[in-house]
TORLUM-98019 format. One record per residue (C-alpha): x, y, z. Coordinates in steps of 0.001 Angstrom, whole numbers, plus 500000, padded with zeros to 6 digits. Example, Ala and Ser with C-alpha at 12.3 -4.5 7.8 and 13.67 -1.06 7.14 Angstrom:
# TORLUM-98019
+--------+--------+--------+
|      X |      Y |      Z |
+--------+--------+--------+
| 512300 | 495500 | 507800 |
| 513670 | 498940 | 507140 |
+--------+--------+--------+
This chain:
# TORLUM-98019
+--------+--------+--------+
|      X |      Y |      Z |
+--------+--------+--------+
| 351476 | 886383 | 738912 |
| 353017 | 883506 | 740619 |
| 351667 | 882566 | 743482 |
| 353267 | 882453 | 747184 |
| 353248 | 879312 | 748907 |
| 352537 | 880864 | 752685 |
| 355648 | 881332 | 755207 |
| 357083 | 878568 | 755226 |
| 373059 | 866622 | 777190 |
| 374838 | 865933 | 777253 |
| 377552 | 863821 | 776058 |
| 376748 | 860180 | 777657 |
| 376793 | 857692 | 775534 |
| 373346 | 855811 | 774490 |
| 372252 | 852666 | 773169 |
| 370236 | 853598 | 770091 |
| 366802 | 854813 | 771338 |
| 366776 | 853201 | 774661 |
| 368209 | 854827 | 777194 |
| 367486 | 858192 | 778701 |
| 370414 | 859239 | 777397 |
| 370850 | 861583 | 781240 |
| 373877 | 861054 | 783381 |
| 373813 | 857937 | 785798 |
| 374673 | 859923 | 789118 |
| 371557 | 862000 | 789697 |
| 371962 | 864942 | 791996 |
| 368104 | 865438 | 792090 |
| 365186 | 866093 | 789486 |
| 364124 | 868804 | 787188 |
| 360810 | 869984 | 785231 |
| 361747 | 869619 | 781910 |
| 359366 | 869403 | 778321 |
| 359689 | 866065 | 776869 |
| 358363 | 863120 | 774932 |
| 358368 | 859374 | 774880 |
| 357657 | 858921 | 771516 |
| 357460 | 861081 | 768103 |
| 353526 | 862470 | 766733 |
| 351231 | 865091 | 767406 |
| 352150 | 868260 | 769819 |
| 350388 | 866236 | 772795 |
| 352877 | 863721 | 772934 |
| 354945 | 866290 | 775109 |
| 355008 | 865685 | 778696 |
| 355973 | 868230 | 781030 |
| 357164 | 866613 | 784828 |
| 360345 | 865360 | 786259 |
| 363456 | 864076 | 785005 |
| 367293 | 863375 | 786422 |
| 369087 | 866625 | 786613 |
| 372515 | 865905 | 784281 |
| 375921 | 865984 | 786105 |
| 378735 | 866981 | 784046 |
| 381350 | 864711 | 782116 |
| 384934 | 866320 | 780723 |
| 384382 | 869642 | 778855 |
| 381111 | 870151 | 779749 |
| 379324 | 873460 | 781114 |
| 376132 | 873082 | 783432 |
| 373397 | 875541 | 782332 |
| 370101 | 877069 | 784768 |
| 368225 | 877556 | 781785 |
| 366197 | 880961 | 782062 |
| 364128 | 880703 | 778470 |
| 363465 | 878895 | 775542 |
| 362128 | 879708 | 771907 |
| 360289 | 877420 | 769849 |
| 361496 | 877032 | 766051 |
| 359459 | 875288 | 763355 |
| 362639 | 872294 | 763131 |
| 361414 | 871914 | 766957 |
| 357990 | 870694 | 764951 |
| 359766 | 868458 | 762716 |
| 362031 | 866631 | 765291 |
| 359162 | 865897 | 767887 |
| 356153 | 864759 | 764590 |
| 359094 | 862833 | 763294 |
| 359586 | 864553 | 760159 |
| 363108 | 864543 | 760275 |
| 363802 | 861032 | 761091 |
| 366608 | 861122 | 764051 |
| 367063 | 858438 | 766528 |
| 366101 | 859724 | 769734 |
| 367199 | 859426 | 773356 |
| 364026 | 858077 | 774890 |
| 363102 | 860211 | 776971 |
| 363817 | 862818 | 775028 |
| 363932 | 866651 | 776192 |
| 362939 | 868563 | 773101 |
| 364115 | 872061 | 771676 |
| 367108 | 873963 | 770190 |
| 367437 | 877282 | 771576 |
| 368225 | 878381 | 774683 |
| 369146 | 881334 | 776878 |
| 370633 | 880854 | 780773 |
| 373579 | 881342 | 783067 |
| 376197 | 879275 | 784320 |
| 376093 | 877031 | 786846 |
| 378741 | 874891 | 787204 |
| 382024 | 874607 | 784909 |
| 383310 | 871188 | 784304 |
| 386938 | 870183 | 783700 |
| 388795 | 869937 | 781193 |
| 386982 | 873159 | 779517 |
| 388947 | 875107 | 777509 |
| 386454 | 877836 | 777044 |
| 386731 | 881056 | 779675 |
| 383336 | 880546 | 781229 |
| 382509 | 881492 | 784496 |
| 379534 | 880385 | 787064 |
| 377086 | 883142 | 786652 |
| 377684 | 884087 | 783106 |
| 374904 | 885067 | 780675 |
| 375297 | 882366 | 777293 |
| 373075 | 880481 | 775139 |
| 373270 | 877716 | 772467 |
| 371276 | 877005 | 769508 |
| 372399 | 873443 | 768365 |
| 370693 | 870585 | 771441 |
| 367918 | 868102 | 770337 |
| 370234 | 866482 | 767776 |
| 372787 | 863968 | 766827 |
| 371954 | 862538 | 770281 |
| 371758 | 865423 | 772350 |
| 369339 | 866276 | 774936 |
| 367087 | 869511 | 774125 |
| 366590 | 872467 | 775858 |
| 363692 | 872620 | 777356 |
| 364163 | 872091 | 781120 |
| 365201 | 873672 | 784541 |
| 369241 | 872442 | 783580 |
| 371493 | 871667 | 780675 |
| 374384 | 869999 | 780239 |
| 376043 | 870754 | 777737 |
| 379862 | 870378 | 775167 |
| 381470 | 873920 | 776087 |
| 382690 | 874400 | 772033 |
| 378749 | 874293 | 771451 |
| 377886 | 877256 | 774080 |
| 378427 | 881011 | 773340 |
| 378758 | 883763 | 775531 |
| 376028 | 886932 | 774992 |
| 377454 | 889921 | 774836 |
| 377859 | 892419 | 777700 |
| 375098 | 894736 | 776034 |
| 372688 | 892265 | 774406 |
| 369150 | 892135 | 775587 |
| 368385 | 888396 | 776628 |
| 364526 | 888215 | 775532 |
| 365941 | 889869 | 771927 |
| 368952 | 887281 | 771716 |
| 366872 | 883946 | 772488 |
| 364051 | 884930 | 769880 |
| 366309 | 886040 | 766884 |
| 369500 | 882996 | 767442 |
| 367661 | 880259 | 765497 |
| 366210 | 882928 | 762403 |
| 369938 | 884710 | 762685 |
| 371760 | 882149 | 762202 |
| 370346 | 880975 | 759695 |
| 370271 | 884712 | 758013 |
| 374065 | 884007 | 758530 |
| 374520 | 881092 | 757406 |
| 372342 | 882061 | 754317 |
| 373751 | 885381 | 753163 |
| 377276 | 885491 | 754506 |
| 378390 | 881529 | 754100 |
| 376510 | 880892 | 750936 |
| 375687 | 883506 | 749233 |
| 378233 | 886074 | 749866 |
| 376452 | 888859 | 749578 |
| 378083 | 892077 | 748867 |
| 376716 | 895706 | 749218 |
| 375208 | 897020 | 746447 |
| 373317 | 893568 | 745472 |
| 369770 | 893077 | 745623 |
| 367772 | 890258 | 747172 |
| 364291 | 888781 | 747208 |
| 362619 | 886969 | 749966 |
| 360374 | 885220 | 749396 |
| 358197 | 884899 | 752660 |
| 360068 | 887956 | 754246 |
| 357328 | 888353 | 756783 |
| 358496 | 885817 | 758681 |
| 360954 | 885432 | 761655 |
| 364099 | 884318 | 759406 |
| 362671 | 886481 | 756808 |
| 363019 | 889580 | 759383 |
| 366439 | 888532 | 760355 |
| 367721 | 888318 | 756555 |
| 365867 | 891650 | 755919 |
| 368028 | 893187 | 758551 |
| 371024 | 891509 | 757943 |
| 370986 | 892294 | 754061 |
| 370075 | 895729 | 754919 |
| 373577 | 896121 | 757343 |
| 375408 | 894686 | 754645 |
| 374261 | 897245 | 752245 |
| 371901 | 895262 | 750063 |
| 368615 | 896507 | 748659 |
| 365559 | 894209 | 749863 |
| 362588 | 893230 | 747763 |
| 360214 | 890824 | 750615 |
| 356696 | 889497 | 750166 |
| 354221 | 889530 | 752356 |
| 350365 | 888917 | 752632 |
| 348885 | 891059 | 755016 |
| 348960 | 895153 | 755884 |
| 350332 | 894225 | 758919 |
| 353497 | 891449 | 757961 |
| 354294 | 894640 | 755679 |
| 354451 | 896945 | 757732 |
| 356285 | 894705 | 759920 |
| 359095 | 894153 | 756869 |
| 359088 | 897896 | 756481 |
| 360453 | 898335 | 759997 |
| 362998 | 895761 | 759042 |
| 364461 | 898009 | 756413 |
| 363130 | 896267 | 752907 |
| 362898 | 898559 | 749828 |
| 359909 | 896819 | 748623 |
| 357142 | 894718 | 749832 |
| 355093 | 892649 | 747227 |
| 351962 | 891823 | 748349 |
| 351946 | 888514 | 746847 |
| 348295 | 887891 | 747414 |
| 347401 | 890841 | 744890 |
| 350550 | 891705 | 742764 |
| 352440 | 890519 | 740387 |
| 355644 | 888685 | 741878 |
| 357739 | 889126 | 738962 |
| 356276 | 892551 | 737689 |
| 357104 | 894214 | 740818 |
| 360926 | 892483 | 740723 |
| 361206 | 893379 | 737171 |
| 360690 | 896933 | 738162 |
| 362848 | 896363 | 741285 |
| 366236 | 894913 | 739716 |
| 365410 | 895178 | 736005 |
| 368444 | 892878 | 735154 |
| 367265 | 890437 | 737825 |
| 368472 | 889886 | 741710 |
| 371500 | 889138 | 742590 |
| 370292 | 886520 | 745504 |
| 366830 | 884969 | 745446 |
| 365977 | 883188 | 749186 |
| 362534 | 881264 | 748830 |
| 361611 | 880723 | 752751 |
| 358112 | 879191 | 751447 |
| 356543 | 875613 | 751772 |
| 356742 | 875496 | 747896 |
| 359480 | 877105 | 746444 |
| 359882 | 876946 | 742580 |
| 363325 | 877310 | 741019 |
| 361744 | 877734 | 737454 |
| 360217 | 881059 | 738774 |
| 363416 | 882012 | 740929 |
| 365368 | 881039 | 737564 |
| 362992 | 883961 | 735739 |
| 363298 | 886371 | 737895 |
| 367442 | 886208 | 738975 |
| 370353 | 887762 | 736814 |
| 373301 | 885848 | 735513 |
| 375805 | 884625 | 738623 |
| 372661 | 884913 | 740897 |
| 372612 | 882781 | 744279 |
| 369579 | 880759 | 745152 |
| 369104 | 879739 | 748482 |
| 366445 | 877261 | 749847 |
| 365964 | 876236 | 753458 |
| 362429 | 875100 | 753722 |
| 359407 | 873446 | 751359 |
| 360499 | 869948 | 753494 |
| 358013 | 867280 | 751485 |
| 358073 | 869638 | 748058 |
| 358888 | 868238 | 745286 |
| 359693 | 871590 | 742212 |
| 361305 | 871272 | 738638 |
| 364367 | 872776 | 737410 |
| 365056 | 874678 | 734094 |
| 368587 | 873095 | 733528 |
| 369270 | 874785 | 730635 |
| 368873 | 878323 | 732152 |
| 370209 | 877169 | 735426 |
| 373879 | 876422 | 733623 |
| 373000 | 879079 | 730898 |
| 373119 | 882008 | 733609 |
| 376059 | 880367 | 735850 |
| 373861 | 880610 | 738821 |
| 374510 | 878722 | 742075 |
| 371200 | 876761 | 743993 |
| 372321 | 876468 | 747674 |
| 370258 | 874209 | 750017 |
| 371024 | 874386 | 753833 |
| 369895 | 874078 | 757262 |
| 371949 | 875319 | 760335 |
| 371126 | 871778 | 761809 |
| 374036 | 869656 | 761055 |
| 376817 | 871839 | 761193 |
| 379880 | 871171 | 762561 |
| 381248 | 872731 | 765949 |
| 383710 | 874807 | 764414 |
| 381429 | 876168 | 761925 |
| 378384 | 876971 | 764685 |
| 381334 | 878910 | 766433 |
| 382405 | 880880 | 763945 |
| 378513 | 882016 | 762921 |
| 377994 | 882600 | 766435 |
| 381187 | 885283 | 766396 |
| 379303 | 886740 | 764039 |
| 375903 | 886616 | 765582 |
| 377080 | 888170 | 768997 |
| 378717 | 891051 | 766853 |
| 374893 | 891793 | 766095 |
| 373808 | 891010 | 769099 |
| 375669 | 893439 | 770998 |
| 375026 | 896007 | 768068 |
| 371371 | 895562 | 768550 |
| 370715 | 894991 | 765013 |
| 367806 | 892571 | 764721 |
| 364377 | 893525 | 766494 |
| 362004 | 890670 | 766565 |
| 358459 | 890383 | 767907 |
| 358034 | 888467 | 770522 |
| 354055 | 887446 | 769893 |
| 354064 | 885122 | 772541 |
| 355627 | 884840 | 776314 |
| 354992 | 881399 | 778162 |
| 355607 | 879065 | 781079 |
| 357999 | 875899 | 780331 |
| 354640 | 873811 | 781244 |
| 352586 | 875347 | 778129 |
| 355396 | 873475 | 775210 |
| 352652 | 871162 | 773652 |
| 350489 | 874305 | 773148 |
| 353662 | 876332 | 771937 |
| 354764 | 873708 | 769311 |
| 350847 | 873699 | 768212 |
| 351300 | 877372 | 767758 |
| 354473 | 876889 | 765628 |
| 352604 | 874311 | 763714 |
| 350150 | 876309 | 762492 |
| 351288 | 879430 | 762088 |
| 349423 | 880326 | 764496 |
| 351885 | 883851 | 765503 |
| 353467 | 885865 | 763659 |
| 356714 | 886134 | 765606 |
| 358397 | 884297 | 768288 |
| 356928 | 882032 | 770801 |
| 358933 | 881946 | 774050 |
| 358903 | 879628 | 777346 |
| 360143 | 880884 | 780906 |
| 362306 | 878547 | 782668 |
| 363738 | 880113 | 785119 |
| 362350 | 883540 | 786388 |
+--------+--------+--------+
């Protein structure tokens, strides 16, 4: 049996690492989450900063709630090594309304409008997490008319990448099977239902009664308990001429085992296991023509975050993914929601209130 690893602004211009990196002409203050310097979940702060004015093409935001994803963890310990606007507002995702529309803004957006954005806290942007956002109008989204808020803010981060994974990269097609390895978890759900709508059969592991029950109501046509069975057994049984797409969601994924386990042409994605260090079979990797495809939704580019999000909000308003929310907090309780995160604390989503 082989063993499972465990689930895995604005636009001002800054000198490096120096400056707040907030508009100059300060209408008035703001609570926001932030931190002076990169470490351990208590280096957050929580207490006023300059409310952002807008430059050209930029949208003001009243943010209404924020989720907490485990990049959130890397960016604020320093994991992922990004020069920072000091101070920095942390976080990624967010879901508010429209308070103000710059000019020079292309997009249709209008003051009072439900959106939300998934791509602040990087390449120099501010985060998230406080009362107002400025933010680039080509990097905020509409929600659709019938999507559920609370259900959009804790499934953007784990859809897009479910997105990004299966559609972009792997292609998948119905008919195909996948493993997911570390299903039970948030992006695991979200590529469980995803593959499902597609018309994929699902093999997911899990480790508990309850995360497999919980990838049962996603849809998957097998959960592996992977503290008791045998991994590739069960597949073998599954796809006997191996899955078409193997996603390894673990802190330790292993292509030698994905390599065993995969048919010839097979897609292998891998978005987490940051520090892991794993060999590769060349041999068989060339031998069966199969394609290794590592990705985060981090650095994409504008045009390619739009597009995903199209495709996201097509969901969205379908109401195809239902997450759990384990979690529901105040803006002032981030350092104990990134601790959370950290250690795996939940099983779903962790969520901060904003703005009632």
């Amino acid at each position: 049996m082989k063993p499972h690893a465990g689930p895995g602004s604005d636009g001002s211009d800054v000198e490096q690492g120096r400056t707040t990196g907030l508009n100059s002409a300060i209408v008035g203050s703001m609570k926001a989450a932030y931190i002076e310097q990169t470490g351990a979940p208590s280096v957050i702060k929580y207490g006023e900063l300059p409310q952002p004015t807008l430059s050209a093409g930029q949208v003001l935001v009243r943010v209404a709630a924020v989720a907490v994803a485990p990049v959130d963890t890397y960016i604020r310990s320093g994991a992922y090594k990004l020069e920072l606007p000091i101070p920095f507002i942390i976080g990624r995702d967010m879901i508010g309304t429209v308070a103000a529309v710059g000019t020079d803004v292309a997009s249709p957006l209008a003051v009072g409008q439900r959106v939300w954005c998934n791509n602040q806290g990087y390449s120099g942007r501010q985060g998230t997490f406080a009362e107002y956002l400025a933010i680039d109008s080509a990097l905020l989204y509409p929600l659709p008319a019938g999507a559920d808020s609370m259900t959009a803010l804790a499934t953007m981060h784990s859809g897009l990448t479910a997105v990004l994974g299966l559609v972009e990269k792997a292609k998948l097609k119905a008919g195909e099977t996948v493993f997911i390895n570390g299903g039970s978890g948030n992006v695991g759900r979200c590529a469980t239902e995803l593959a499902k709508s597609i018309g994929a059969r699902v093999a997911v592991t899990a480790g508990s009664e309850d995360k497999a029950n919980w990838c049962k109501e996603s849809g998957a046509d097998l959960v592996i308990n992977y503290k008791s069975d045998d991994i590739a057994k069960s597949l073998q049984s599954f796809a006997p001429e191996g899955v078409d797409v193997y996603w390894d969601l673990t802190r330790q994924p292993e292509i030698d085992f994905a390599l065993g386990v995969v048919k010839r042409r097979a897609r292998i994605l891998i978005s987490s296991g940051l520090a892991h260090r794993c060999s590769v079979g060349i041999g068989k990797l060339y031998g069966h023509n199969c394609t290794i495809y590592g990705f985060t939704i981090t650095d994409l580019e504008p045009e390619e975050l739009g597009r995903f999000a199209q495709i996201l909000n097509g969901h969205f308003a379908n109401n195809l993914f239902k997450p759990q929310i384990s979690k529901k907090l105040s803006l002032s309780d981030a350092a104990q929601a990134h601790e959370m995160v950290e250690k795996d604390a939940v099983p779903g989503k962790v969520i901060l209130v904003v703005n009632e």
